[in-house]
C-alpha positions in Angstrom: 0.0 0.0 0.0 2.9 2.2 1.1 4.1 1.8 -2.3 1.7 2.4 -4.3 0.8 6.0 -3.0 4.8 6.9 -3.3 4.6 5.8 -6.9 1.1 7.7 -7.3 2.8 10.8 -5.6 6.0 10.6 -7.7 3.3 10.0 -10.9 1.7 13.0 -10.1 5.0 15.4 -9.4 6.3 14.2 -12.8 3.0 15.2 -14.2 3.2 18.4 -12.9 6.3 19.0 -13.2 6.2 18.3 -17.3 2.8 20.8 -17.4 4.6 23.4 -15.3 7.9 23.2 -18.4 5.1 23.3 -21.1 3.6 26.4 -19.5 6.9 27.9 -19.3 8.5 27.5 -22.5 4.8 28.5 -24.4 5.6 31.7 -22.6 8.8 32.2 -23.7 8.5 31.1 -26.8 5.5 33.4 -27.3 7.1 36.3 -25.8 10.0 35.5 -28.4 7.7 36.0 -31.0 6.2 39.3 -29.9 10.0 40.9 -28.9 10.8 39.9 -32.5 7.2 41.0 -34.2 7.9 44.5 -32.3 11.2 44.8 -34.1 9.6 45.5 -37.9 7.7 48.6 -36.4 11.0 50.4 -35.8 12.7 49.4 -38.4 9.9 50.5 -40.9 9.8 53.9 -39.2 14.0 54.3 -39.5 13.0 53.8 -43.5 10.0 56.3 -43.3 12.8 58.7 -41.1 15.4 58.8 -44.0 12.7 58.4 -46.8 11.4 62.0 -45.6 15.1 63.3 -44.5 15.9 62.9 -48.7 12.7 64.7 -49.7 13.0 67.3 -47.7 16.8 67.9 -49.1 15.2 67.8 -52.3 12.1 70.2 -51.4 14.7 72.9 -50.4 16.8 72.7 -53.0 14.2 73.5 -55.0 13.2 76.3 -52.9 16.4 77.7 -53.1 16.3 77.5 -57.2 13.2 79.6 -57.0 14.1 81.8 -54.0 17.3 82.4 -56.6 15.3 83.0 -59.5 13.1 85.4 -57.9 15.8 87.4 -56.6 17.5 87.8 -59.9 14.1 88.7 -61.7 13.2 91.0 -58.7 13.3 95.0 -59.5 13.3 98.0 -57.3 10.0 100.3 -57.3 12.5 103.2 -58.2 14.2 100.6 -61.1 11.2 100.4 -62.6 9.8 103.8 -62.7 13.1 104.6 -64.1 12.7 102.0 -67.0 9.4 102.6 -67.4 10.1 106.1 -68.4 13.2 104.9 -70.8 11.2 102.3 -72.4 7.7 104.4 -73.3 7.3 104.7 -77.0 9.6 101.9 -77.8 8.3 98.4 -79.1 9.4 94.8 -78.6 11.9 95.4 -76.5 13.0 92.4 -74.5 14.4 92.7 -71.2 17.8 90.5 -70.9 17.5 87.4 -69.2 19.7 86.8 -66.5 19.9 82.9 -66.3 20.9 80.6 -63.5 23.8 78.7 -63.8 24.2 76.5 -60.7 24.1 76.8 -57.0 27.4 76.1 -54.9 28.7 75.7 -51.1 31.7 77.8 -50.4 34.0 74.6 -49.4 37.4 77.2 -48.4 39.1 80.4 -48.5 41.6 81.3 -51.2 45.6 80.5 -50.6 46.7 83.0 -52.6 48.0 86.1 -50.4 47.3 88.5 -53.1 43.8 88.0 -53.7 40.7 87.9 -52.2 38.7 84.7 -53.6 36.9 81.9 -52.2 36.7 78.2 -53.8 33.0 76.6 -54.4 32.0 73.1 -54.8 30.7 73.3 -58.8 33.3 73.7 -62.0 33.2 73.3 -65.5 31.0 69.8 -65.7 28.1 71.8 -64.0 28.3 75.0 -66.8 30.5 77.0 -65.2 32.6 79.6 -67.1 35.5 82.0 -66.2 34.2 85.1 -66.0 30.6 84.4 -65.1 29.2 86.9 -61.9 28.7 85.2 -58.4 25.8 86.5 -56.8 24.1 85.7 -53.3 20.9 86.4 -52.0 22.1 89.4 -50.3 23.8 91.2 -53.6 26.9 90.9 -55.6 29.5 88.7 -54.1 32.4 88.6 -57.1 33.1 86.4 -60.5 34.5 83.2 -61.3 38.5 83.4 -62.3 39.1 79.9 -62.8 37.4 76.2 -63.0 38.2 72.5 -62.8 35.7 70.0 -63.4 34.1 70.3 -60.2 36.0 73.5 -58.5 35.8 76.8 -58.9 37.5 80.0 -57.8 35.5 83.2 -57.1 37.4 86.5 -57.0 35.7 88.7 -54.6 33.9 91.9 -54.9 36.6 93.5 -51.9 39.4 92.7 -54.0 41.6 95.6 -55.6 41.7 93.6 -58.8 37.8 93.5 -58.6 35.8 96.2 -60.6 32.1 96.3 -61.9 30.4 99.2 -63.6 27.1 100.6 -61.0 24.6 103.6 -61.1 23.4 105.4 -58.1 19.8 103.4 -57.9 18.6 106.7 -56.6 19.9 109.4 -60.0 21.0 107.1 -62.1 24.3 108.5 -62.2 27.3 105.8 -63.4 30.3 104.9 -61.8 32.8 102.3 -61.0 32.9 99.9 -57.7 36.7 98.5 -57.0 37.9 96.1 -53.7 40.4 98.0 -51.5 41.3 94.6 -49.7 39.5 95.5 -46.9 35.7 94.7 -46.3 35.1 98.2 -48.0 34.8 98.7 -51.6 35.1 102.3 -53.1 33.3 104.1 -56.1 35.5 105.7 -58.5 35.4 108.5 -61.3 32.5 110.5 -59.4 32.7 114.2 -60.5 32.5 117.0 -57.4 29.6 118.8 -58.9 27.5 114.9 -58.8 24.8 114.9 -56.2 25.3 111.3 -53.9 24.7 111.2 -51.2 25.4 108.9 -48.0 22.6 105.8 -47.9 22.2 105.8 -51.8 22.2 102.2 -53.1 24.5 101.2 -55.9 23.1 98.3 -58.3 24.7 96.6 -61.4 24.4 99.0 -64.6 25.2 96.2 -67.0 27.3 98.6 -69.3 30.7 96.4 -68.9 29.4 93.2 -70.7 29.9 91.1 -67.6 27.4 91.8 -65.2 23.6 91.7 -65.6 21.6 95.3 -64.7 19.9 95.7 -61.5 22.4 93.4 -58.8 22.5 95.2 -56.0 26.4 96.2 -55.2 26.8 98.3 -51.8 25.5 101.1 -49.8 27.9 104.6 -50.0 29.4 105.0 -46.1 31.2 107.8 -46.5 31.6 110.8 -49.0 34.9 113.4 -48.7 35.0 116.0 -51.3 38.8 117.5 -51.4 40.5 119.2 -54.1 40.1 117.3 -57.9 38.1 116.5 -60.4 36.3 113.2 -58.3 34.5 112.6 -54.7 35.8 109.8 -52.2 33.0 107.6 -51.9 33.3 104.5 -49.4 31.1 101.9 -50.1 29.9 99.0 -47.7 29.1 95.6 -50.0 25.5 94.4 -49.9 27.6 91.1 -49.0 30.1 90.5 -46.1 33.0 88.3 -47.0 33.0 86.6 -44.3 29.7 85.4 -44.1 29.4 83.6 -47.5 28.1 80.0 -47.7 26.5 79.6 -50.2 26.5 81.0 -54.0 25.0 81.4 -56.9 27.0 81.5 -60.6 24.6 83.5 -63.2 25.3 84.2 -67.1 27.0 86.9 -67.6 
């Protein structure tokens, strides 16, 4: 009798002991499946992340075509008062296009000692031309002096090599913007007798072939009047150098 209920009670332990491993390894093998089933969700979301990350890179360089586009096709109030009063009585004249080239990351400062310049991250392969203005969204920043296929080097409006033909925006009076080296640029060949005065705004006159009418050069700092046949006009650039990062190359 005595053994027959140990071999019942040892039965029955083995029976429970097998239904409590069951239970257990269901569990974990279930809770294996839903650790692994949770791992898809982040996974798909990482995808979604990086799928929206190159759309919006996309989006905004787009933007910055148009933003581009609409700055060089912008014109003053004054401008085009001015025009208007030039152009009345004259038919199909067409205004000259000034066309986009590409838009480039400044990537480092010139080496050379003696010039001011700045290299971008565009060249030759993207349509890039010696010669061709640099512009940013703030105004005139300088013109391209050399390219490789995918390099260029922008001599800079400050430079005393630099000059561009201007007009006072506010008589329409012409004149021409050189670098000193400095961050100042200064406007030559302006007669004593001209009225300028401090605060007019100079903007591209397009009479040297190179640059397109309209691009907005400086602001005159300061005016002395000495003995001669010209004013010393000081001119503060539209553009700091040292605050470029970005560029646009337009036909010239």
């Amino acid at each position: 009798m005595f053994k027959k209920t140990t071999i019942f009670l040892i039965l029955g332990i083995c029976l429970v002991s097998f239904l409590l491993i069951s239970y257990q390894s269901k569990r974990q093998i279930n809770f294996i499946k839903i650790d692994f089933s949770n791992l898809i969700l982040p996974i798909q979301n990482l995808k979604n992340f990086f799928t929206e990350i190159f759309n919006l890179k996309e989006e905004n360089r787009k933007l910055k075509e148009q933003l581009y586009q609409t700055i060089l096709q912008q014109r003053s109030h004054h401008e085009l008062i001015e025009e208007n009063k030039r152009l009345k009585g004259l038919l199909n004249l067409q205004e000259r296009k000034k066309e986009l080239i590409a838009i480039a990351k400044v990537i480092k400062i010139g080496s050379n000692k003696f010039l001011k310049t700045i290299w971008i991250d565009k060249g030759h392969d993207h349509g890039i031309k010696v010669g061709m203005p640099v512009i940013t969204l703030h105004g005139l920043a300088g013109k391209v002096i050399s390219t490789s296929s995918n390099f260029s080097e922008v001599l800079l409006l400050t430079d005393p090599n630099f000059s561009v033909s201007v007009r006072v925006e506010r008589t329409r009076t012409e004149g021409i913007v050189t670098g000193t080296g400095t961050n100042l640029c200064i406007l030559k060949y302006m007669p004593l007798e001209e009225d300028i005065n401090v605060g007019d705004v100079l903007i591209t006159s397009g009479t040297d072939g190179i640059f397109p009418e309209g691009l907005k050069v400086g602001v005159v700092r300061k005016i002395e009047r000495k003995k001669g046949f010209f004013q010393n006009i000081e001119i503060i650039p539209y553009q700091s150098d040292s605050k470029i990062e970005e560029v646009a190359v337009i036909k010239s």
